[in-house]
N, C-alpha and C positions, 0 to 999 in steps of 0.2 A: 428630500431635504437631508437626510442622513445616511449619504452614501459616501464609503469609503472615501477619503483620499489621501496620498502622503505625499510627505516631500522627502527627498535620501538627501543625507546631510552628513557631513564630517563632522564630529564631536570628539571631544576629551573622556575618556572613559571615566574620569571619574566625575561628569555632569550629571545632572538626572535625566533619565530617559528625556523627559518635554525639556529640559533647560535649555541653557546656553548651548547653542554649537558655533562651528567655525565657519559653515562655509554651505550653502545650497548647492547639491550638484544634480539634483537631478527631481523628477515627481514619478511619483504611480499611482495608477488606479484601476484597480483590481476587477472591475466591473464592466470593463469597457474590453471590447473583442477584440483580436488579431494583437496590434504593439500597442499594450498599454503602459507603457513609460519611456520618457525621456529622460536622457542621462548626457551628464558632459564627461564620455568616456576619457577625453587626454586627461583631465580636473580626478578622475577618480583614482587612474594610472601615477598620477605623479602622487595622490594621499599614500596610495598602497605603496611606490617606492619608497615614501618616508616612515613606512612601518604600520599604518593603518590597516585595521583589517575588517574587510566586509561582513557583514552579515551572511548567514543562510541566504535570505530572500534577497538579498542584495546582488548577492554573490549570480544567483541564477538569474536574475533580470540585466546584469553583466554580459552573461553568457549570451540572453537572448538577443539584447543588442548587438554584439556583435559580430554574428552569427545567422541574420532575421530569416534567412532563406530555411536552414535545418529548423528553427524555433515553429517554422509556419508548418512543414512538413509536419512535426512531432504535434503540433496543437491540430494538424487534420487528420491524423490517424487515431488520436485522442478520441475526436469527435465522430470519425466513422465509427470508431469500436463501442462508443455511447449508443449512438444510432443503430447500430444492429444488435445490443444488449435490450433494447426497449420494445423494439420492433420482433424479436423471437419471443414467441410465449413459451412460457416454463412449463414441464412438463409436467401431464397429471402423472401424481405417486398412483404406484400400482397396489392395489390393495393387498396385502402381504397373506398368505399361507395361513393358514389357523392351524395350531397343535393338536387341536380336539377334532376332529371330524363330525359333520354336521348330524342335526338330529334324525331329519331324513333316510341317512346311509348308513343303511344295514355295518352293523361290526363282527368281524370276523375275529374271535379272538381264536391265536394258533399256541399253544403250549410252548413254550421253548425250549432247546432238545438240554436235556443233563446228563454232561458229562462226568465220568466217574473222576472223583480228584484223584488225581496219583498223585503221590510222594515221590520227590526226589533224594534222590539219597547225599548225605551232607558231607559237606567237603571237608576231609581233614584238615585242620588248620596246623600253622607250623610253627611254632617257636624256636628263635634264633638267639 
């Protein structure tokens, strides 16, 4: 019962969102596969020559219509790349390296060699 659905309409910008508009040009529904909306492309073309400007969502359901062949491509490569995201299992993590060595395994502690400090002898400094 409360599934999306809109109508694309020409309004006055400064109507409210739900008001008054001018003119129905088209419907979508976001829910339904492959072309889900209809649009009265010339109707939309003559609003935008008179300075109207589309929406985001408008603007790309524009696109799709007029264009259905690349729209269908782009929405089936969409959906192979879903379908092989779903279908690969992720991988198990590798259980990461311990810092400590276990308690089973003997520890070899080896001295570390010490080296004698030498001193370097200091550079004259120069005032100019």
């Amino acid at each position: 019962m409360n599934r999306p659905y809109f109508k694309v309409v020409v309004a006055d910008k400064r109507s409210p969102r739900d008001g008054k508009f001018i003119e129905i040009v088209g419907t979508y529904d976001p829910k339904k596969q492959g072309m889900n909306s209809t649009l009265k492309l010339e109707r939309i073309e003559y609003w935008i020559s008179k300075g109207a400007q589309p929406s985001d969502t408008v603007r790309s359901l524009i696109k799709k219509n007029k264009n259905p062949e690349a729209a269908a491509k782009k929405a089936e490569s969409v959906a192979l790349k879903k379908a092989a995201k779903a279908a690969k299992p992720a991988p198990a993590p590798e259980p990461a390296p311990s810092a400590a060595p276990a308690a089973s395994e003997p520890v070899a502690e080896t001295p570390a060699p010490e080296a004698p400090a030498e001193s370097a002898p200091a550079a004259p400094e120069s005032t100019s």
